[in-house]
N, C-alpha and C positions, 0 to 999 in steps of 0.2 A: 708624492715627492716631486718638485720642478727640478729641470734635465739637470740644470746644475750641478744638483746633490748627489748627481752617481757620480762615481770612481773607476774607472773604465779596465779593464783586464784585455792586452791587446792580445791576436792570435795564440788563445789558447789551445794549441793546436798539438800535442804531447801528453804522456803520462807525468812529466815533469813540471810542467808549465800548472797542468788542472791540479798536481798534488802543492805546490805554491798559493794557490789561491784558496784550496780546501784549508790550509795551514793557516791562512790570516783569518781565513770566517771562524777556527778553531776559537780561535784567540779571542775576535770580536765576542762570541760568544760567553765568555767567561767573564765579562763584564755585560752581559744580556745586551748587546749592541747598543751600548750608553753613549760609545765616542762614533763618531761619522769618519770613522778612519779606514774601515776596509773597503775590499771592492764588493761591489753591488752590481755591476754590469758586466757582462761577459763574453766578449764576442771572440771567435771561434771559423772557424775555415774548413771547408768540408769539400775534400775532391774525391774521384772515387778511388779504392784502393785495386791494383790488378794483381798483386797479388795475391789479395785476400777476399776477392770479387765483391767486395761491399764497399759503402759509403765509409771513409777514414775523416779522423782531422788533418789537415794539411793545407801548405800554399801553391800553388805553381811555381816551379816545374817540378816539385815534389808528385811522385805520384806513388806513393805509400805514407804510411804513418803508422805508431805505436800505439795511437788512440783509436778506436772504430768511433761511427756515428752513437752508435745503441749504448756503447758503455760511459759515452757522453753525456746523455741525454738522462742515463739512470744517474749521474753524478750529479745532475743538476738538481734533479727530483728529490734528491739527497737532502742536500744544500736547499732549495726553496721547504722543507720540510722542518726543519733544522731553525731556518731562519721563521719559519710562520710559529713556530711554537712560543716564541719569544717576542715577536716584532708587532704591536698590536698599530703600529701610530698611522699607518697607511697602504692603501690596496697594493702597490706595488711596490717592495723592500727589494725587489731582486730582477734585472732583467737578463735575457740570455739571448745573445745576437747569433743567428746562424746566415754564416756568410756563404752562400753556396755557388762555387766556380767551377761546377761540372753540372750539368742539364739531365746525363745520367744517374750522377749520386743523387740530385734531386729525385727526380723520377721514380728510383729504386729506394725510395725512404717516405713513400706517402703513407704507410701504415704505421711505420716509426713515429712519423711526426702527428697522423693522426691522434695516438697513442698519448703521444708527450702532451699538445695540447692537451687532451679531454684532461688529465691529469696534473697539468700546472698550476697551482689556482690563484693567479695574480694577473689585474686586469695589464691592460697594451704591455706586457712582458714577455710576449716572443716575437722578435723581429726576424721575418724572412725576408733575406737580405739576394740580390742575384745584380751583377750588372747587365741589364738587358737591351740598353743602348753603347753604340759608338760617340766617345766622347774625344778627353784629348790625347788621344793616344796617335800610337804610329802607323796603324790597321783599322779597318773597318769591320775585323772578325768577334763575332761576340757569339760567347759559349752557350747563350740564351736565347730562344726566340721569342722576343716582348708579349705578345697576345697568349702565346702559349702559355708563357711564364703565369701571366696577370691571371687566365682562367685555370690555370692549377690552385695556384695560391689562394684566389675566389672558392675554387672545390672544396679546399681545404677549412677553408672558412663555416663552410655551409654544414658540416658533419653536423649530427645528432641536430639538425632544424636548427642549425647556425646557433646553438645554446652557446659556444663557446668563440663565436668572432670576437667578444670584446676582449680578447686576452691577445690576438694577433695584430702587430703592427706591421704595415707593408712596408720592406726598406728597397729600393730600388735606384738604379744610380746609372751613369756610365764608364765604359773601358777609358785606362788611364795608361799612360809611360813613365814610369818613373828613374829610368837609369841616370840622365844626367841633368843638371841644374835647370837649364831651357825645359826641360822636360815637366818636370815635377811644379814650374808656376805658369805652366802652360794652362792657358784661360780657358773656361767652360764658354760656349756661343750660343746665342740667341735662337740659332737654328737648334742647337741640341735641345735647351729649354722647351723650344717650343713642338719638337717631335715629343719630348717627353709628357708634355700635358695632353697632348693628341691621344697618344696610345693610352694614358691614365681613364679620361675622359669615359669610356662605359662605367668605369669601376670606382669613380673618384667620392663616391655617396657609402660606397660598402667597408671603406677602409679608415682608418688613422694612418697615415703615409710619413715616411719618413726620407727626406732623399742624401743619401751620404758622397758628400763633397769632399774633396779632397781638401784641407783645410791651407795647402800654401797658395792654391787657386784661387781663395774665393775674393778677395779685395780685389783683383783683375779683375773678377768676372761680373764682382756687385751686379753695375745695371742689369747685366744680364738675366742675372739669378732672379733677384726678386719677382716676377711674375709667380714665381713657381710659390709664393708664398700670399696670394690674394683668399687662395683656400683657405678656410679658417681651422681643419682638419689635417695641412701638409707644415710639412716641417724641415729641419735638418738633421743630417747628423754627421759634425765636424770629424774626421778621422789624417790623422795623421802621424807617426811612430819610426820616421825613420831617422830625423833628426831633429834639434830644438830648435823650434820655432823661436826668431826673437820677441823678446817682452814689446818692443814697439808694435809688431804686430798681431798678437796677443791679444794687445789693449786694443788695437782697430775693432777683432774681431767682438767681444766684448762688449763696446762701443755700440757699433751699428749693429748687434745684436738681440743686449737688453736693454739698452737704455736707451737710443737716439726713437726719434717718433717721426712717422712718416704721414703721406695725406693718403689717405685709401683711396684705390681705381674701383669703382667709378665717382664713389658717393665724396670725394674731397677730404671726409672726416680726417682728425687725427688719428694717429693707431701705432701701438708699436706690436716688435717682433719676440716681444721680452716671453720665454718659458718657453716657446720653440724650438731651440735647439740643443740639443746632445753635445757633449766634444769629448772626444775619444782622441784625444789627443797628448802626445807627450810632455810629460813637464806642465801638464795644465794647472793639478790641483797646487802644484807649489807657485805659479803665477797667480791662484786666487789669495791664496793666504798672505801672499807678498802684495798682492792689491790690500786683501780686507783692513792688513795690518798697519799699510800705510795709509789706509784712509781711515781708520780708527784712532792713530796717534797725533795726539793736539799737535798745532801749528805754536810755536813758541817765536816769540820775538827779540831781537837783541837787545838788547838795552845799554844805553852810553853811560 
């Protein structure tokens, strides 16, 4: 499937939220997934709980949840199970975003995720997601330490003689502000760009990478960004859910996405960006149909 075609399920991060999404797979089911209407992507928020001293789902400054990591992760197993019984038309029907904002719930969940990998069976369908740089935020604190991050996630990769790295995508990104307007299209910089292919740089041959952008940033930050895309292996992943994005800029992202073509660095070549990126964004899938539709419907002329 190209990034397009998922449907994005944003911080499922509740027993409410995952029995919703359990409910539309129900449904897709009963017609053996004939329509492209449910969600297929599932991203997810993982702090640790004090509580209940384990990994939970949750955002900050939440620091508990209803959901644990483990009964997550059995939920999903569920569901990719459920979904492979019926879905024959491509290796990956289902992906599952683990957004991870605590270095400890990390840390205390490498057997977990050991576990889930070896067990998943859909290729680049688990993204380990962490911000591990300062980006445009208001602090320079980040819950992650980059090298550490990268050589866990590498660990993790390498299990049972690396049998199962092709199912892991790396998603790695930086801290963000989002309380007020200035905030939220606060531009990504060339410096962070280019710290971030620095610290990539040992690992950049072991992974399919994904880097998630906050999606009201990225027309600011275009020139910037692009570097980050010379790799033929790295990618995006648009995220965005707090309000709607307008269609004018929608269509930009879209635009210089899949369809506008660029000259490649070094070689000049033409090349576009098209199948690259994800968007986990709100309001997307009804901006695609409101595209497809009006680009499907004849042009009619007046007549005197």
């Amino acid at each position: 499937m190209a990034p397009l075609d998922y449907r994005w399920a944003h911080a499922v991060n509740s027993i409410a939220k995952l029995s919703a999404v359990q409910r539309q797979i129900d449904e897709a089911e009963k017609t053996q997934f004939a329509l492209a209407n449910f969600v297929n992507a599932i991203e997810a928020d993982i702090i640790w709980g004090e509580a209940q001293q384990t990994a939970v789902m949750g955002h900050p400054p939440a620091t508990d949840g209803d959901l644990t990591l483990s009964s997550f992760l059995d939920a999903m197993q569920e569901l990719s199970a459920k979904i492979l019984s019926l879905w024959k038309q491509t290796e990956t029907p289902l992906i599952v975003k683990l957004d991870f904002k605590s270095s400890r719930a990390f840390e205390a969940s490498s057997e977990l995720l050991t576990n889930f990998i070896a067990n998943f069976p859909f290729t680049k369908s688990v993204f380990i997601n962490a911000d591990i740089l300062p980006g445009p935020a208001n602090s320079d604190h980040v819950a992650f330490e980059a090298v550490t991050f990268l050589q866990q996630v590498n660990a993790l990769s390498e299990q049972d003689d690396g049998t199962h790295r092709h199912k892991l995508v790396l998603s790695v990104g930086w801290t963000t502000a989002n309380a007020t307007d200035e905030e939220i299209h606060r531009p990504y910089s060339s410096e962070m760009v280019k710290e971030m292919l620095n610290v990539l740089r040992p690992f950049q041959d072991n992974f399919t990478v994904t880097f998630p952008l906050r999606a009201t940033s990225v027309r600011k930050s275009w020139p910037a960004l692009c570097p980050l895309l010379n790799p033929p292996n790295y990618g995006f992943t648009l995220w965005w859910a707090a309000t709607q994005i307008p269609d004018d800029e929608l269509e930009w992202l879209f635009n210089t996405l899949e369809i506008e073509t660029y000259a490649h660095e070094p070689s000049g070549k033409a090349t576009t960006f098209a199948g690259r990126t994800f968007y986990d964004i709100l309001g997307f899938d009804r901006f695609l149909e409101h595209r497809d539709h009006k680009n499907s419907t004849p042009s009619t002329q007046l007549q005197n």
